[in-house]
mmCIF file of the N, C-alpha and C atoms, coordinates in Angstrom:
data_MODEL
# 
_entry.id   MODEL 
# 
loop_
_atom_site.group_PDB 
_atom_site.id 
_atom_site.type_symbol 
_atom_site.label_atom_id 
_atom_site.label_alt_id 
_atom_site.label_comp_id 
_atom_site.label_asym_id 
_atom_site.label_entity_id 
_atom_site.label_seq_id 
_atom_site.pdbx_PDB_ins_code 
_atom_site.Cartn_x 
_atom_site.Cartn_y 
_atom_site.Cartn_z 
_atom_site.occupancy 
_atom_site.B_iso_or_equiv 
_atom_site.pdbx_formal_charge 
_atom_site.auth_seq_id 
_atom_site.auth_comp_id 
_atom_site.auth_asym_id 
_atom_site.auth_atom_id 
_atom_site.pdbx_PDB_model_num 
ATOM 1   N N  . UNK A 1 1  ? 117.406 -56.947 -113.696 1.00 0.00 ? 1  UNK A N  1 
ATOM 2   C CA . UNK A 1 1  ? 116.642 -55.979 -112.936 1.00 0.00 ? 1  UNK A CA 1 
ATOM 3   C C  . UNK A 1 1  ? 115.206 -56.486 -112.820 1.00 0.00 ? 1  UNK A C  1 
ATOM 4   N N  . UNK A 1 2  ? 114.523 -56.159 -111.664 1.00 0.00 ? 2  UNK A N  1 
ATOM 5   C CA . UNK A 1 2  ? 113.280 -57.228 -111.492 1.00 0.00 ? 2  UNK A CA 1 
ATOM 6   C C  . UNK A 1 2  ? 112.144 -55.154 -111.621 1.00 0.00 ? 2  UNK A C  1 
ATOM 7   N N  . UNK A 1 3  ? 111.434 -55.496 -112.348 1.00 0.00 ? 3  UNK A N  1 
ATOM 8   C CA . UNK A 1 3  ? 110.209 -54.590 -112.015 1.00 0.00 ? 3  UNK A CA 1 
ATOM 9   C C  . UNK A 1 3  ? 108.881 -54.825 -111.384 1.00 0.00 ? 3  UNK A C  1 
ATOM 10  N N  . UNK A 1 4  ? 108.367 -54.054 -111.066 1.00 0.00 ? 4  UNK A N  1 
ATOM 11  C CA . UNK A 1 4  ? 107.334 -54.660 -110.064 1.00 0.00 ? 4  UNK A CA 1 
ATOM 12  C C  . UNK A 1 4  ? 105.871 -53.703 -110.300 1.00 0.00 ? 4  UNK A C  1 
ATOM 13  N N  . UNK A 1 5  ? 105.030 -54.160 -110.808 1.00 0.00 ? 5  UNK A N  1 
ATOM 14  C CA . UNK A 1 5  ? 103.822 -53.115 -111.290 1.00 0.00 ? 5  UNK A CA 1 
ATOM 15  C C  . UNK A 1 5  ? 102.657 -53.340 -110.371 1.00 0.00 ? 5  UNK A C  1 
ATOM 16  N N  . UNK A 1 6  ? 102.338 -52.437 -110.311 1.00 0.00 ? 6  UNK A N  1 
ATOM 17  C CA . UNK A 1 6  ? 100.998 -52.247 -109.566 1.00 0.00 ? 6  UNK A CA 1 
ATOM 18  C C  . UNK A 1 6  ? 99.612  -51.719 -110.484 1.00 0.00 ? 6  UNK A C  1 
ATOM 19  N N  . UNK A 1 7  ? 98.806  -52.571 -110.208 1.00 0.00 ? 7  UNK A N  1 
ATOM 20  C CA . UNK A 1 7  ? 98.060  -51.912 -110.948 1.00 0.00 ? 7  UNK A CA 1 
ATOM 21  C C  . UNK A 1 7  ? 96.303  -51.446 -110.625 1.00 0.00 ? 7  UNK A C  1 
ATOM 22  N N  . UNK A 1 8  ? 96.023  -50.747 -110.356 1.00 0.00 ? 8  UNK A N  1 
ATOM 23  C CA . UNK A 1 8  ? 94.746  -50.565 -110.243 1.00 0.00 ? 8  UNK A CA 1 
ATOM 24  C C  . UNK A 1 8  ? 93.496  -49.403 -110.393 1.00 0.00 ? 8  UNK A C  1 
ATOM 25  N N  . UNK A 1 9  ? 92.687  -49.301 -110.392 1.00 0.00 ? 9  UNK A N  1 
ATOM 26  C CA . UNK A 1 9  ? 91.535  -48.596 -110.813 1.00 0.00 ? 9  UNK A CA 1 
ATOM 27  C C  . UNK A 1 9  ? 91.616  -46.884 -110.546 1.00 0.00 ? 9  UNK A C  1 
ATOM 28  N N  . UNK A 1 10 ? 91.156  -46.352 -111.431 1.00 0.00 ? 10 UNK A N  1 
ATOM 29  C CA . UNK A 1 10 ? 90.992  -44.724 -111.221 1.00 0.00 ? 10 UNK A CA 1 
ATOM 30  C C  . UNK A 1 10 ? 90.075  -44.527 -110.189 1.00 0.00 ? 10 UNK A C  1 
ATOM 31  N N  . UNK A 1 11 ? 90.344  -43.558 -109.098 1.00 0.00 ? 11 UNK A N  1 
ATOM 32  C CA . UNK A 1 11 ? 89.288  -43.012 -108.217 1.00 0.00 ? 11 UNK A CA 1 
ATOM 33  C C  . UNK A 1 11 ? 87.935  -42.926 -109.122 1.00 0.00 ? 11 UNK A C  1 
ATOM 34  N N  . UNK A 1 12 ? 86.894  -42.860 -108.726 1.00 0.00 ? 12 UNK A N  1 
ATOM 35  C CA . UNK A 1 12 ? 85.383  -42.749 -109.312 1.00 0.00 ? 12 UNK A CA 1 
ATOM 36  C C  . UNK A 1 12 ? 85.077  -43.842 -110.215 1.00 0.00 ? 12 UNK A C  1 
ATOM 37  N N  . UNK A 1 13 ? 86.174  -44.972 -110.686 1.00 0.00 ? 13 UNK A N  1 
ATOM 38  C CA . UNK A 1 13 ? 85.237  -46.073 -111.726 1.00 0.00 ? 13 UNK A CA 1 
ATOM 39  C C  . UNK A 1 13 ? 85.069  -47.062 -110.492 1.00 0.00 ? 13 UNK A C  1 
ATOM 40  N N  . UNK A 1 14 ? 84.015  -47.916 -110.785 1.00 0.00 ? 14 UNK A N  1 
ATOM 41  C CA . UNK A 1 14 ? 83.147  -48.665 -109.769 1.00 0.00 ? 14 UNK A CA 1 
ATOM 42  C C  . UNK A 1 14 ? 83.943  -50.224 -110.049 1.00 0.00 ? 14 UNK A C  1 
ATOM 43  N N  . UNK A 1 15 ? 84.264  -50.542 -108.649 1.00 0.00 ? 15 UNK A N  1 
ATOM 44  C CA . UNK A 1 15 ? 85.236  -51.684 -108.289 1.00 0.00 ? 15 UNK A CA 1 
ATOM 45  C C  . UNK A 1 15 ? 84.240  -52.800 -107.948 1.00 0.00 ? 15 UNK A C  1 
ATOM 46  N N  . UNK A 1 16 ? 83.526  -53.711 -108.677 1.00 0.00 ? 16 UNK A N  1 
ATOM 47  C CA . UNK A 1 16 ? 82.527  -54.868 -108.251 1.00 0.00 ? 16 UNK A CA 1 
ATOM 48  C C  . UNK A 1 16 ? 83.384  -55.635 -107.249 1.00 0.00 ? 16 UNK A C  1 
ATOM 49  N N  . UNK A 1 17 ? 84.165  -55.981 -108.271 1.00 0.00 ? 17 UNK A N  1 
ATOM 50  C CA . UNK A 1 17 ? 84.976  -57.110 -106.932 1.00 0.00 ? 17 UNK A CA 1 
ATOM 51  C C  . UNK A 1 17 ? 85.576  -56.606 -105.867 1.00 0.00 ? 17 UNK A C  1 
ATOM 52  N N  . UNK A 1 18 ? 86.103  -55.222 -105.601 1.00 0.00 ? 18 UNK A N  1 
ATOM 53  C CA . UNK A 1 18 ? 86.499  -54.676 -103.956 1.00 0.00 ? 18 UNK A CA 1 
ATOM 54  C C  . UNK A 1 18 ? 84.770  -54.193 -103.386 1.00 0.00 ? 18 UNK A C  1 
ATOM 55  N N  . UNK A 1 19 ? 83.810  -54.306 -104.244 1.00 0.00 ? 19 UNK A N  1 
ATOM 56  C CA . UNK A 1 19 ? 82.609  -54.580 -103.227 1.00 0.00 ? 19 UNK A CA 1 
ATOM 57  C C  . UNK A 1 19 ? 82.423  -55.516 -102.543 1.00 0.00 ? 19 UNK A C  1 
ATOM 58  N N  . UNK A 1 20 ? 82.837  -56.818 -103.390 1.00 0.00 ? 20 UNK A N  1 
ATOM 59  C CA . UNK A 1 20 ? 82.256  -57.980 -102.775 1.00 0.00 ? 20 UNK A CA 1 
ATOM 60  C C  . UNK A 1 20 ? 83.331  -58.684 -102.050 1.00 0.00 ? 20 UNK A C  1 
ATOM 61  N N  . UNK A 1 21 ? 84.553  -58.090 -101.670 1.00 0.00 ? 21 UNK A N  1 
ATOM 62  C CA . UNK A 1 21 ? 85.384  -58.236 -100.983 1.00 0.00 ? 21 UNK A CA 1 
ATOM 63  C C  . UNK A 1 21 ? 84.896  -57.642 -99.486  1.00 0.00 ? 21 UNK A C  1 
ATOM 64  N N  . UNK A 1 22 ? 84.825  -56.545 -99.647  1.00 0.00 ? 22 UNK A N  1 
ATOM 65  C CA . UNK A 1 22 ? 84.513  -55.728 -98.434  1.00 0.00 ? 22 UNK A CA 1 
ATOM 66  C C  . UNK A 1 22 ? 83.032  -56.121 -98.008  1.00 0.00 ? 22 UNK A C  1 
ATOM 67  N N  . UNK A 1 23 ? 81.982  -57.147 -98.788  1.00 0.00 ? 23 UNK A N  1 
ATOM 68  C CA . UNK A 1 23 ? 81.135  -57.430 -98.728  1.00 0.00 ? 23 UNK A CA 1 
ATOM 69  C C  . UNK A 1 23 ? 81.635  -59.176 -97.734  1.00 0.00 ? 23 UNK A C  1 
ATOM 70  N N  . UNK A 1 24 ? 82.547  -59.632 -98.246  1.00 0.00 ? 24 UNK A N  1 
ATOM 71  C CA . UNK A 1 24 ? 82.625  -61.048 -97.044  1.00 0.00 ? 24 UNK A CA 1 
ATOM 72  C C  . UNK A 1 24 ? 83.556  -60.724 -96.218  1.00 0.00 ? 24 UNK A C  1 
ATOM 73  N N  . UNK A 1 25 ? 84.124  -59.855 -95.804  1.00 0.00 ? 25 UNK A N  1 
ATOM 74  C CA . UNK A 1 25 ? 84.733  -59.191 -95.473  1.00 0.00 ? 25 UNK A CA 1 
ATOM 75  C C  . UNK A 1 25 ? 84.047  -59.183 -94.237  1.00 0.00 ? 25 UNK A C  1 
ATOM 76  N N  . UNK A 1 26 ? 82.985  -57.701 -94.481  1.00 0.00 ? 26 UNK A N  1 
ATOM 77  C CA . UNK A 1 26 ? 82.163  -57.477 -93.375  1.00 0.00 ? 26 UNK A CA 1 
ATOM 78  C C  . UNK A 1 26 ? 81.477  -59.005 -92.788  1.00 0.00 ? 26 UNK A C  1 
ATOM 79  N N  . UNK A 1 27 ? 81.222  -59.926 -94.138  1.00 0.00 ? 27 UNK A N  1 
ATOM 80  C CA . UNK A 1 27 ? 80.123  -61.030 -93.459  1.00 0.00 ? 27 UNK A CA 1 
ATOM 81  C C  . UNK A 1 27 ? 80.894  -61.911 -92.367  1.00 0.00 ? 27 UNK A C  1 
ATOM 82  N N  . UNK A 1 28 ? 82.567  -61.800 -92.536  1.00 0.00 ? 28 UNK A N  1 
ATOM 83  C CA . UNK A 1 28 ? 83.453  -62.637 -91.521  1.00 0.00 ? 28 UNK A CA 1 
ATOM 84  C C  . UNK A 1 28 ? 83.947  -61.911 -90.252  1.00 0.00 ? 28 UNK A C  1 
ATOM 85  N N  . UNK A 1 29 ? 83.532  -60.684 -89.872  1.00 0.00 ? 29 UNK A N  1 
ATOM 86  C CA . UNK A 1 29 ? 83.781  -60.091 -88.879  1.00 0.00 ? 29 UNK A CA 1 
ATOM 87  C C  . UNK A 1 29 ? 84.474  -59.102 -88.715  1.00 0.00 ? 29 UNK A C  1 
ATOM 88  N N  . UNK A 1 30 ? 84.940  -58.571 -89.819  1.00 0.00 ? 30 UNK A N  1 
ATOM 89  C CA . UNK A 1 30 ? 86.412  -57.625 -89.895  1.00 0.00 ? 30 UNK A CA 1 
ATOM 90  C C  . UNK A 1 30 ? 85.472  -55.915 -90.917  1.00 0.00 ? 30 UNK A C  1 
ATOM 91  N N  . UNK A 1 31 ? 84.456  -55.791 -89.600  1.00 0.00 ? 31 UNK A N  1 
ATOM 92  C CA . UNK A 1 31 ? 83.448  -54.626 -89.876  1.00 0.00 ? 31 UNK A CA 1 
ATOM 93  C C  . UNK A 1 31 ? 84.751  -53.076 -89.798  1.00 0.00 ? 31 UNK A C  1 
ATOM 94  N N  . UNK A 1 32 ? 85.313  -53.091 -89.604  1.00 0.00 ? 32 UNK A N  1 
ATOM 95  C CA . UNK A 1 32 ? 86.165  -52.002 -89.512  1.00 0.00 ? 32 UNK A CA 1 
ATOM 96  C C  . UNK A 1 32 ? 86.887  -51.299 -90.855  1.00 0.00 ? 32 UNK A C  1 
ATOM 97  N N  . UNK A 1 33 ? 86.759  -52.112 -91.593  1.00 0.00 ? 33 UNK A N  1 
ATOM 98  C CA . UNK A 1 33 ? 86.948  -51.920 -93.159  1.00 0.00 ? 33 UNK A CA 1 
ATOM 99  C C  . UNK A 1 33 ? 86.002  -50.933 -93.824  1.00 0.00 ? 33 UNK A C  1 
ATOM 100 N N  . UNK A 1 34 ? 86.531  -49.696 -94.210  1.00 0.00 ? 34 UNK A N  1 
ATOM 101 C CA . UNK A 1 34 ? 85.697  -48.941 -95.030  1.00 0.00 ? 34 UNK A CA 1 
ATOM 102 C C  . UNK A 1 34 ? 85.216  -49.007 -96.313  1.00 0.00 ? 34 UNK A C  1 
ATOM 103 N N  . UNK A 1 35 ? 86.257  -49.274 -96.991  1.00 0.00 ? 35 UNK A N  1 
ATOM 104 C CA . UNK A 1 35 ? 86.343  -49.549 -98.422  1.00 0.00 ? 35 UNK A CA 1 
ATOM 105 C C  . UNK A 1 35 ? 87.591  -50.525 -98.971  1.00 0.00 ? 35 UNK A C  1 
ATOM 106 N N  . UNK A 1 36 ? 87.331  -51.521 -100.135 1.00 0.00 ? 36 UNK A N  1 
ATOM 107 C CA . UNK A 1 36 ? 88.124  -51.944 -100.302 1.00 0.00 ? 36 UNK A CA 1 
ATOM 108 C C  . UNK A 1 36 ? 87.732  -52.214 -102.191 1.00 0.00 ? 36 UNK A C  1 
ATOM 109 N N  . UNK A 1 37 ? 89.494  -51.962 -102.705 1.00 0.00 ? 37 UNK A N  1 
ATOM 110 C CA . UNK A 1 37 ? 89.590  -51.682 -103.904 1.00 0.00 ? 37 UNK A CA 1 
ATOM 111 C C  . UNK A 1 37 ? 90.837  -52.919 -104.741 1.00 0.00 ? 37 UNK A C  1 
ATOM 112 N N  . UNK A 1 38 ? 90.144  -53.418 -105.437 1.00 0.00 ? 38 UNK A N  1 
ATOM 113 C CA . UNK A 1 38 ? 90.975  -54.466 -106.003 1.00 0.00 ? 38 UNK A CA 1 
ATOM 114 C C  . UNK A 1 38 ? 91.884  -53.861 -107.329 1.00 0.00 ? 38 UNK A C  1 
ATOM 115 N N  . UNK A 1 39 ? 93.277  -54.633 -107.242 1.00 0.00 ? 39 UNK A N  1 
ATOM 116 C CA . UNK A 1 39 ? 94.006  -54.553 -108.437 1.00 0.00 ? 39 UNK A CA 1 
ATOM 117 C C  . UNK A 1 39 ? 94.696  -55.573 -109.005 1.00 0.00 ? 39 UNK A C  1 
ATOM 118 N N  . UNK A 1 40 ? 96.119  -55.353 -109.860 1.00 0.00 ? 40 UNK A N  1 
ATOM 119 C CA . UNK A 1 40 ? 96.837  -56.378 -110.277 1.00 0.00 ? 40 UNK A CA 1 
ATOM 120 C C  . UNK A 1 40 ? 98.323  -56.235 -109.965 1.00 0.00 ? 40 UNK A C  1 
ATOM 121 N N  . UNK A 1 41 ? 99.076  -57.618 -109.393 1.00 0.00 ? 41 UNK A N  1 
ATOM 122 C CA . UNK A 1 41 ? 100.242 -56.663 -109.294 1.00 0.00 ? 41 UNK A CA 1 
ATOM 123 C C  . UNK A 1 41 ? 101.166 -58.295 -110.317 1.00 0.00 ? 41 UNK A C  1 
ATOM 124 N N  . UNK A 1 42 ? 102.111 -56.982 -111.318 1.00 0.00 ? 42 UNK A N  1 
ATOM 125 C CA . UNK A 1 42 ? 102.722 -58.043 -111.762 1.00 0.00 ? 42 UNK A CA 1 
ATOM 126 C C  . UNK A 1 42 ? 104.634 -57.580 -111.743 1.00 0.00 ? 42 UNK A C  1 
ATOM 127 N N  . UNK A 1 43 ? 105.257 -58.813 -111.668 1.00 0.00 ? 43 UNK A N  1 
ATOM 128 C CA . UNK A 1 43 ? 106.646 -58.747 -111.831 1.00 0.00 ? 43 UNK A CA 1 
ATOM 129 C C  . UNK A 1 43 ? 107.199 -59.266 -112.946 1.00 0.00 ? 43 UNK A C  1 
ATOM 130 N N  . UNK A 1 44 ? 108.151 -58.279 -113.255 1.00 0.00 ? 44 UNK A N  1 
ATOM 131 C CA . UNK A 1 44 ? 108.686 -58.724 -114.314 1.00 0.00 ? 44 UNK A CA 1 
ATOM 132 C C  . UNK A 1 44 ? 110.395 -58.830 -114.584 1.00 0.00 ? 44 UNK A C  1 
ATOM 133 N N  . UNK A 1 45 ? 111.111 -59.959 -114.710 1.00 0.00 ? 45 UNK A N  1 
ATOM 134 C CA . UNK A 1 45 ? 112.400 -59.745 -114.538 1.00 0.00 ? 45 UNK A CA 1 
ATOM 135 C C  . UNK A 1 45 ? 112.773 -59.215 -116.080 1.00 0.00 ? 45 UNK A C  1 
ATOM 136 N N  . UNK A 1 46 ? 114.036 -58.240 -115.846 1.00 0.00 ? 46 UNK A N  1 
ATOM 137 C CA . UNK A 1 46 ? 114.265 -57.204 -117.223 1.00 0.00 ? 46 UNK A CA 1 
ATOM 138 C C  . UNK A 1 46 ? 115.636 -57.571 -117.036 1.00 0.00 ? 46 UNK A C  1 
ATOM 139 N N  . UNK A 1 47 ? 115.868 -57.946 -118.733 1.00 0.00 ? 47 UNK A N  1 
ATOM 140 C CA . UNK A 1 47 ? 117.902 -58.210 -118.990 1.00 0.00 ? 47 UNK A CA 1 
ATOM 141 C C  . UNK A 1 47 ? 118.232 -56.708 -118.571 1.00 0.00 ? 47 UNK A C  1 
ATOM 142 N N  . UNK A 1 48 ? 117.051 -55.786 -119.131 1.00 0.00 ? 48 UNK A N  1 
ATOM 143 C CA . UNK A 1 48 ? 117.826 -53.667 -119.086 1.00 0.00 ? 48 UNK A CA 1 
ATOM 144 C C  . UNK A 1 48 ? 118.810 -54.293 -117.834 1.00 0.00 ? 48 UNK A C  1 
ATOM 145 N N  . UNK A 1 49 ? 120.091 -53.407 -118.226 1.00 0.00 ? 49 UNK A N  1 
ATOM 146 C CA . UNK A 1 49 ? 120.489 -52.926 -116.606 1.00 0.00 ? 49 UNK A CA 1 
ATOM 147 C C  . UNK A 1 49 ? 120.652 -51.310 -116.677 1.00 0.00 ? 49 UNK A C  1 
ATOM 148 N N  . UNK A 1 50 ? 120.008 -50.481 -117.882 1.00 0.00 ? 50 UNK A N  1 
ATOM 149 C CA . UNK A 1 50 ? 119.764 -48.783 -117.586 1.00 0.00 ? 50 UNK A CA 1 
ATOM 150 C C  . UNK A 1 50 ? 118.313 -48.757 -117.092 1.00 0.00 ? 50 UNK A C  1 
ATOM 151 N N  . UNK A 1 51 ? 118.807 -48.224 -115.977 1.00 0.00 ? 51 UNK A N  1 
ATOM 152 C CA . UNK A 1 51 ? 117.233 -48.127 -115.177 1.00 0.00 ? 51 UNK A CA 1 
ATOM 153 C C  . UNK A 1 51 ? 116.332 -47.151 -115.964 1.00 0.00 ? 51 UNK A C  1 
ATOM 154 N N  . UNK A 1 52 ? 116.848 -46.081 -116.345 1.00 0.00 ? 52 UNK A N  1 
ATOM 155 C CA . UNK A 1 52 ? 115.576 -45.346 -116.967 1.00 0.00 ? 52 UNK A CA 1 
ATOM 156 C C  . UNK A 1 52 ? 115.479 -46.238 -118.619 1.00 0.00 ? 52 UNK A C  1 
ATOM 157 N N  . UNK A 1 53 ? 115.980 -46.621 -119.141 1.00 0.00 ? 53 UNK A N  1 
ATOM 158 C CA . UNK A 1 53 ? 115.526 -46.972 -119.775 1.00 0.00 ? 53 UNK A CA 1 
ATOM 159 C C  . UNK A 1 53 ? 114.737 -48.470 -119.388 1.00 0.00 ? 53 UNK A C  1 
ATOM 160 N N  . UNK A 1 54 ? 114.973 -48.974 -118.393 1.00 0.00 ? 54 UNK A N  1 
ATOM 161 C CA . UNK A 1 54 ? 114.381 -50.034 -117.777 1.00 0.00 ? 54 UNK A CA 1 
ATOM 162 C C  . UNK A 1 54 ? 112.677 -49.894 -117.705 1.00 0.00 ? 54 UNK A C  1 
ATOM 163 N N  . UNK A 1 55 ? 112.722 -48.049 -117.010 1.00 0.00 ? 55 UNK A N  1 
ATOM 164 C CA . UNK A 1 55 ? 111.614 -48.103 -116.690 1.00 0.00 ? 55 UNK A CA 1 
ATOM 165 C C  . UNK A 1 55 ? 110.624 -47.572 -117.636 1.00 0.00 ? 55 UNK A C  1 
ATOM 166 N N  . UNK A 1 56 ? 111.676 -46.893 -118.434 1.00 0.00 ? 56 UNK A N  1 
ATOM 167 C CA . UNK A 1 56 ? 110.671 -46.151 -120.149 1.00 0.00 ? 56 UNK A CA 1 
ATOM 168 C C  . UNK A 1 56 ? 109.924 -47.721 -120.488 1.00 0.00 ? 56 UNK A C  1 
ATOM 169 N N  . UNK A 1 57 ? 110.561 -48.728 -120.594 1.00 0.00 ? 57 UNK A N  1 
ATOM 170 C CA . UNK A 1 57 ? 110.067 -49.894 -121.542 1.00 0.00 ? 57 UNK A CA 1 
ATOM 171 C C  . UNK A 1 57 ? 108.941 -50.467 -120.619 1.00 0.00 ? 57 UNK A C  1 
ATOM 172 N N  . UNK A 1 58 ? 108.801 -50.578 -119.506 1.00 0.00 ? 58 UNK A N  1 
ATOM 173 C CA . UNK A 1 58 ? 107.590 -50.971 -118.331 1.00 0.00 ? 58 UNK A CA 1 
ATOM 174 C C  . UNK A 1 58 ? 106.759 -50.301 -118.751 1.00 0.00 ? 58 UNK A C  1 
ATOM 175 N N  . UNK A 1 59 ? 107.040 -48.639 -118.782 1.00 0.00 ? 59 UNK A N  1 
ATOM 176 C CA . UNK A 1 59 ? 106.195 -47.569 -118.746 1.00 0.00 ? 59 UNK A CA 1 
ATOM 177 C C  . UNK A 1 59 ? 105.375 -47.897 -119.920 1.00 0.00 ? 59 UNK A C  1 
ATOM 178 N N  . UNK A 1 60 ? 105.755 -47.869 -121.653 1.00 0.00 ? 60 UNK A N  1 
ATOM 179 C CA . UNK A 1 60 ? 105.668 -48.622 -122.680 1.00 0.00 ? 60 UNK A CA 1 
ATOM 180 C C  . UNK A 1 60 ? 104.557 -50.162 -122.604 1.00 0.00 ? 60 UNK A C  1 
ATOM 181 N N  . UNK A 1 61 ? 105.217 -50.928 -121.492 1.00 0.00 ? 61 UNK A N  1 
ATOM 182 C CA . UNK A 1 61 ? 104.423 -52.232 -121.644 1.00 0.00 ? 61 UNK A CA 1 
ATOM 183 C C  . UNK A 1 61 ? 102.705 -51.690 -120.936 1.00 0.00 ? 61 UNK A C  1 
ATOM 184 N N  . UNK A 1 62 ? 102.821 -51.056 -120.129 1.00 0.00 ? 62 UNK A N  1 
ATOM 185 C CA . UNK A 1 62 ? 101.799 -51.075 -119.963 1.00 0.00 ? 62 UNK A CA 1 
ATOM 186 C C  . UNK A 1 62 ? 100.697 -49.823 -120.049 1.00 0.00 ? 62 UNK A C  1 
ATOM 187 N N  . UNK A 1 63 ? 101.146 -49.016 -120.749 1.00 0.00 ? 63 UNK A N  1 
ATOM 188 C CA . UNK A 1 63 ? 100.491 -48.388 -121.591 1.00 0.00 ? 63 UNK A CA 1 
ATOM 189 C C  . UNK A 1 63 ? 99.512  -49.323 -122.866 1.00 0.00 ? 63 UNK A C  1 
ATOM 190 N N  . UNK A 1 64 ? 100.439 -50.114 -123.778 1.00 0.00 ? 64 UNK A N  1 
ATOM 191 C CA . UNK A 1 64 ? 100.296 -51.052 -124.485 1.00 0.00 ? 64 UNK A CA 1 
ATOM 192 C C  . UNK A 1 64 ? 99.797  -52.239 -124.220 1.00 0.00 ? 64 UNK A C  1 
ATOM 193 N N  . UNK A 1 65 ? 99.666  -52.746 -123.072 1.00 0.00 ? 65 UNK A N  1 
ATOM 194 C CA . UNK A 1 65 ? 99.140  -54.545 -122.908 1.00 0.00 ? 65 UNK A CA 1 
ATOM 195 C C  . UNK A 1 65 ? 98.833  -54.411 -121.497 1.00 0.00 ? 65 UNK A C  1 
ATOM 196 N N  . UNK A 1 66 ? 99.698  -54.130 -120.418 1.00 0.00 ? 66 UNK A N  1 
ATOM 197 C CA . UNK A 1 66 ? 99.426  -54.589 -118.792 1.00 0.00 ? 66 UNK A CA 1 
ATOM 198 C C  . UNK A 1 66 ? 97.964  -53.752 -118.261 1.00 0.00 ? 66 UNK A C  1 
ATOM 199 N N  . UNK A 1 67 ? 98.131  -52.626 -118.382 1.00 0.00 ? 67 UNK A N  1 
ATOM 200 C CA . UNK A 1 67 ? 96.894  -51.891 -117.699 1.00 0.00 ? 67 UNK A CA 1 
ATOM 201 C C  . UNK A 1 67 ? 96.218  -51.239 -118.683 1.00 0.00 ? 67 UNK A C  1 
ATOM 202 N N  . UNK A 1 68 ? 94.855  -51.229 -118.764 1.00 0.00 ? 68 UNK A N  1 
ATOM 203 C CA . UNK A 1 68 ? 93.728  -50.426 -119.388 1.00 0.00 ? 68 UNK A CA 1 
ATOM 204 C C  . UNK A 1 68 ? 93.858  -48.726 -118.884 1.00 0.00 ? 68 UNK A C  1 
ATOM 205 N N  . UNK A 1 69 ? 94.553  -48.268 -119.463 1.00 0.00 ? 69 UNK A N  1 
ATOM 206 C CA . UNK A 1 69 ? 94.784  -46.556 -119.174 1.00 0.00 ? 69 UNK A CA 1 
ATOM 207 C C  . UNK A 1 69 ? 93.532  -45.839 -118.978 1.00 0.00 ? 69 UNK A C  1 
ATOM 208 N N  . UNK A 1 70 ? 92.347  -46.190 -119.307 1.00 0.00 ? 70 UNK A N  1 
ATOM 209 C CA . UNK A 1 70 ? 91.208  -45.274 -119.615 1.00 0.00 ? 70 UNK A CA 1 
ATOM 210 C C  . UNK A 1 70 ? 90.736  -45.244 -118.080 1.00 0.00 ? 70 UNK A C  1 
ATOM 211 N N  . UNK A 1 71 ? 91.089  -46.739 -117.093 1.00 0.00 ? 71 UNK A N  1 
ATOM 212 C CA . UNK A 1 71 ? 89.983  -46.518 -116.374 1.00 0.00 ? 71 UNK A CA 1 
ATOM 213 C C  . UNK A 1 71 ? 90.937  -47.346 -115.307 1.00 0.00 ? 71 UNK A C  1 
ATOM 214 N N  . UNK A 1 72 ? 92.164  -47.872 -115.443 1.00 0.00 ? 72 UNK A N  1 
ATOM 215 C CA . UNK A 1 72 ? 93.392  -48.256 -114.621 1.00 0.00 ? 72 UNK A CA 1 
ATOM 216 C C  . UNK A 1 72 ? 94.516  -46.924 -114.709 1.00 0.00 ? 72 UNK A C  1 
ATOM 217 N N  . UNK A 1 73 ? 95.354  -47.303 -113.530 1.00 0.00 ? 73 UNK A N  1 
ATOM 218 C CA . UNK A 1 73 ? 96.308  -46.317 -113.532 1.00 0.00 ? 73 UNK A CA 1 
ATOM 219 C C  . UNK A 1 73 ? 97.573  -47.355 -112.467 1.00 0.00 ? 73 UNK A C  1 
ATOM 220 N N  . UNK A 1 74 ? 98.458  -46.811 -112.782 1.00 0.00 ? 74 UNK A N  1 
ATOM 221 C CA . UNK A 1 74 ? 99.808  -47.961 -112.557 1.00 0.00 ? 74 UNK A CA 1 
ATOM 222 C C  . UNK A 1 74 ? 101.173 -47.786 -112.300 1.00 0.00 ? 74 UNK A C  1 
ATOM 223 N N  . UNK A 1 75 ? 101.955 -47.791 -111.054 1.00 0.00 ? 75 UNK A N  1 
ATOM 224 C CA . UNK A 1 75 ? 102.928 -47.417 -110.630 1.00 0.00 ? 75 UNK A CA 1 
ATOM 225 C C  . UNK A 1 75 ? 104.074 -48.321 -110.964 1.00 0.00 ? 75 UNK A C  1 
ATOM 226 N N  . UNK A 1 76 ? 105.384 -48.020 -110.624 1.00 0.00 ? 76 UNK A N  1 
ATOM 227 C CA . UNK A 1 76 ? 106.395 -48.897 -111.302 1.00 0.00 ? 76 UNK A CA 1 
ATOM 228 C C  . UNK A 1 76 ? 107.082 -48.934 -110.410 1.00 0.00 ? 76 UNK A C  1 
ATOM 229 N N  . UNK A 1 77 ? 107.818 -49.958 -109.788 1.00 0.00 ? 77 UNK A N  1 
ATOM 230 C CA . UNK A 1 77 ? 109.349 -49.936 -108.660 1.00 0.00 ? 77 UNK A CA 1 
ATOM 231 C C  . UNK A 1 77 ? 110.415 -51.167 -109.555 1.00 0.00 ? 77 UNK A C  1 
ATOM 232 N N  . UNK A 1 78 ? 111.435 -50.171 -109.267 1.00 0.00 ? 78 UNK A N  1 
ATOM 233 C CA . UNK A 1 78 ? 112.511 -51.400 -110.401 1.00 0.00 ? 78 UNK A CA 1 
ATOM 234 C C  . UNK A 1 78 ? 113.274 -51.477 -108.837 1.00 0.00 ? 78 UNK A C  1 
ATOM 235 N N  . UNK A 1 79 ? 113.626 -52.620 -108.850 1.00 0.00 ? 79 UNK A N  1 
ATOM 236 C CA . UNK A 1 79 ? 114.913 -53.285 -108.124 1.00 0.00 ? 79 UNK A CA 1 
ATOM 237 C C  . UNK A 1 79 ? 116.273 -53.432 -109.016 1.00 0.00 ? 79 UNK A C  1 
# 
């Protein structure tokens, strides 16, 4: 089973690098961009073949190691 995480920032904590994205961004011509917000996306192939328990143990990893909970927040898609 392959999982697939997404990961990125809580509304209101301050994104430097989707500033300075949206900062060359604007400097290359593509002014139509309002905001832009950076994250992480990682895959992970899983022996699980019980999906909920597939996804309890993701849920688990990144509570524990993948994403900073305080100030990240992080969705899960299992294939």
């Amino acid at each position: 089973m392959k999982a697939r995480v997404h990961i990125t920032l809580k509304p209101g904590v301050l994104d430097p690098q989707g500033k300075a994205i949206h900062h060359a961004l604007d400097s290359l011509g593509f002014s139509g961009v309002d905001d832009v917000r950076q994250g992480k996306y990682i895959e992970l192939d899983l022996q699980e073949t019980d999906r909920e328990k597939a996804r309890a143990d993701v849920e688990d990893m990144c509570r524990k190691l993948l994403a900073n909970t305080v100030i990240e927040r992080f969705s899960i898609d299992l294939d």
